[in-house]
C-alpha positions in Angstrom: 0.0 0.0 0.0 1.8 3.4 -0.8 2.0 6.7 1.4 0.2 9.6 0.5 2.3 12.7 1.2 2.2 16.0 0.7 4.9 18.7 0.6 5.9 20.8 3.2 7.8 24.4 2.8 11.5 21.9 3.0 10.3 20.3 0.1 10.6 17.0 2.4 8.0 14.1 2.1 5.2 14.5 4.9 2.9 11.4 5.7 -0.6 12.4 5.7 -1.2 10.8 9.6 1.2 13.3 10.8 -0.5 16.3 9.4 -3.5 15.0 11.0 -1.4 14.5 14.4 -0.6 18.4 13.4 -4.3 19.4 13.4 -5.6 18.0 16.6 -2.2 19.5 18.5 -3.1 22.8 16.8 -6.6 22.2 17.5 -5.8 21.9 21.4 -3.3 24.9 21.2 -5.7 27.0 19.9 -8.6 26.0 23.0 -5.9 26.4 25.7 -5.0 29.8 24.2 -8.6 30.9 24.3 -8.9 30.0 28.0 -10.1 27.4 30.5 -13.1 25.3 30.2 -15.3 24.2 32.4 -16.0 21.0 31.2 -15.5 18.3 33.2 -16.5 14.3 33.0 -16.6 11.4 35.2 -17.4 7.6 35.0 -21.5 6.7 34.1 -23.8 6.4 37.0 -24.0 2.8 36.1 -20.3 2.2 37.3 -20.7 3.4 40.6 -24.4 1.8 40.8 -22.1 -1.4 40.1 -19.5 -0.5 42.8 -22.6 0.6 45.5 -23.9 -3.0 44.8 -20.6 -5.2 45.9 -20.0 -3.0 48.4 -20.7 -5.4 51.3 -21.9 -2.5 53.8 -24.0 -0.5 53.8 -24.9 2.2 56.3 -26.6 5.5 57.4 -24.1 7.5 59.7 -24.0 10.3 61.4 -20.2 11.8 61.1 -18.4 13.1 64.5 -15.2 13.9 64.0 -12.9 14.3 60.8 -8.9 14.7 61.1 -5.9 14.3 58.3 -3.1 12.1 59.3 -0.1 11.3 57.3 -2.2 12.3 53.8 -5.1 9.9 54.9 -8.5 11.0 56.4 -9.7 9.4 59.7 -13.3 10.1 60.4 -15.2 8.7 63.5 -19.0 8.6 63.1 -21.9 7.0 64.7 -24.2 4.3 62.9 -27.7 5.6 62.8 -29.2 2.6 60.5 -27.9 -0.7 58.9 -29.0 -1.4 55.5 -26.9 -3.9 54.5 -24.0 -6.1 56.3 -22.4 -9.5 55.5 -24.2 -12.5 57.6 -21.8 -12.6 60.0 -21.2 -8.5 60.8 -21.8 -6.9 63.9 -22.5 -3.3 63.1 -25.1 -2.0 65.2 -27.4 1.3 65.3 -25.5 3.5 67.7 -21.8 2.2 67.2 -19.0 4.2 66.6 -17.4 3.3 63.6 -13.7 4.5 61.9 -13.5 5.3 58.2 -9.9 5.4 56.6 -8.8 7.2 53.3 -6.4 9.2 51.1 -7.4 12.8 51.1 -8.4 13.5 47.8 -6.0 16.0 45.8 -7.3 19.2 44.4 -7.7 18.8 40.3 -8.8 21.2 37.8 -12.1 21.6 37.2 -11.6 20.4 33.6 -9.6 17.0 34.3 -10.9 14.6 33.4 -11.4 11.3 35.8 -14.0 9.4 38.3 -15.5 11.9 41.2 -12.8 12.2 43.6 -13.9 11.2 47.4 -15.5 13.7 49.3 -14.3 14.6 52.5 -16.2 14.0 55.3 -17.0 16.6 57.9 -18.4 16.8 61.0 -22.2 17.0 61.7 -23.1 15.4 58.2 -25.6 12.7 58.1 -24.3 10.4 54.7 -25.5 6.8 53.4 -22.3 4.8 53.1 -21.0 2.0 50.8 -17.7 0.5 52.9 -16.0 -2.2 53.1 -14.3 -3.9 56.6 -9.8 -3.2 56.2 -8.9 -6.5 57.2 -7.1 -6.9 60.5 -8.7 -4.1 62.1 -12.2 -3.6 64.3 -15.1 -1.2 63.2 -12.7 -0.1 60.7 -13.8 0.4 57.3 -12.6 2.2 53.7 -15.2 3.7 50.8 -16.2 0.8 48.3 -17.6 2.8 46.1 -15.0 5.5 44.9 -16.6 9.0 44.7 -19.7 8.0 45.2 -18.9 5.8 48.2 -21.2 8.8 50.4 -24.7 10.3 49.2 -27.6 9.0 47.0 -28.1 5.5 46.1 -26.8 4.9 42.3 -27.9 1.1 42.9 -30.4 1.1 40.2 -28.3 2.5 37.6 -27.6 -0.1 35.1 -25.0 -0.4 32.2 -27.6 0.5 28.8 -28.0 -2.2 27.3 -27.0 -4.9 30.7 -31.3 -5.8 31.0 
């Protein structure tokens, strides 16, 4: 199969593929020299739907205290409902329970990526998606990535999945 080419001002053979490389790096020049965007995107609803439904607790909690340590999170919070535990769990309304994780690391608004992990403050009331960190008692890490706290996405299903 031959090359198409073009010339260039050197008179040099150009293959076609690179001029288009050429256009879409112009292309993106040309945006980031008219400004920032505020686009952003995440993964579907469906993914984190997917992730909400393995995670293997689930809980209403009421959050007490929040503190950074070492560039993780530590939040204490109180269980205010059970709404889903593995057979043989032993979390009960009115324990304190311990939730471990990075702290999430400012990005621009236009990267592009899943939802970061909130941060968890004091005085919120959140649904949780967790799982148990093995080794440890009442201790438990978001199962759901950035959506591991807020609404339900359980129902969301891949289009297409029925």
């Amino acid at each position: 199969m031959g090359m198409l080419i073009c010339r260039n001002v050197s008179m040099r053979p150009v293959p076609w593929a690179l001029l288009g490389t050429f256009a879409v790096l112009s292309g993106g020049a040309l945006l980031t020299a008219l400004g920032p965007t505020e686009a952003s995107a995440e993964l579907p609803p469906w993914v984190y739907g997917e992730q909400q439904r393995q995670a293997p607790v689930v809980l209403q909690m009421a959050v007490e205290k929040e503190a950074a340590h070492a560039g993780d999170l530590h939040v204490q919070a109180r269980v205010l409902k059970v709404i889903r535990q593995p057979m043989t769990g032993q979390i009960g309304t009115g324990q304190r329970i311990w939730l471990v994780y990075a702290v999430p690391e400012p990005r621009p608004v236009s990267m592009v990526g899943p939802a970061p992990l909130p941060v968890l403050r004091a005085g919120e009331t959140v649904t949780a998606w967790l799982e148990p960190i093995p080794g440890t008692r009442a201790t438990f890490a978001p199962a759901a990535g950035g959506r591991s706290f807020g609404p339900s996405l359980e129902e969301a299903v891949e289009p297409g999945a029925l």
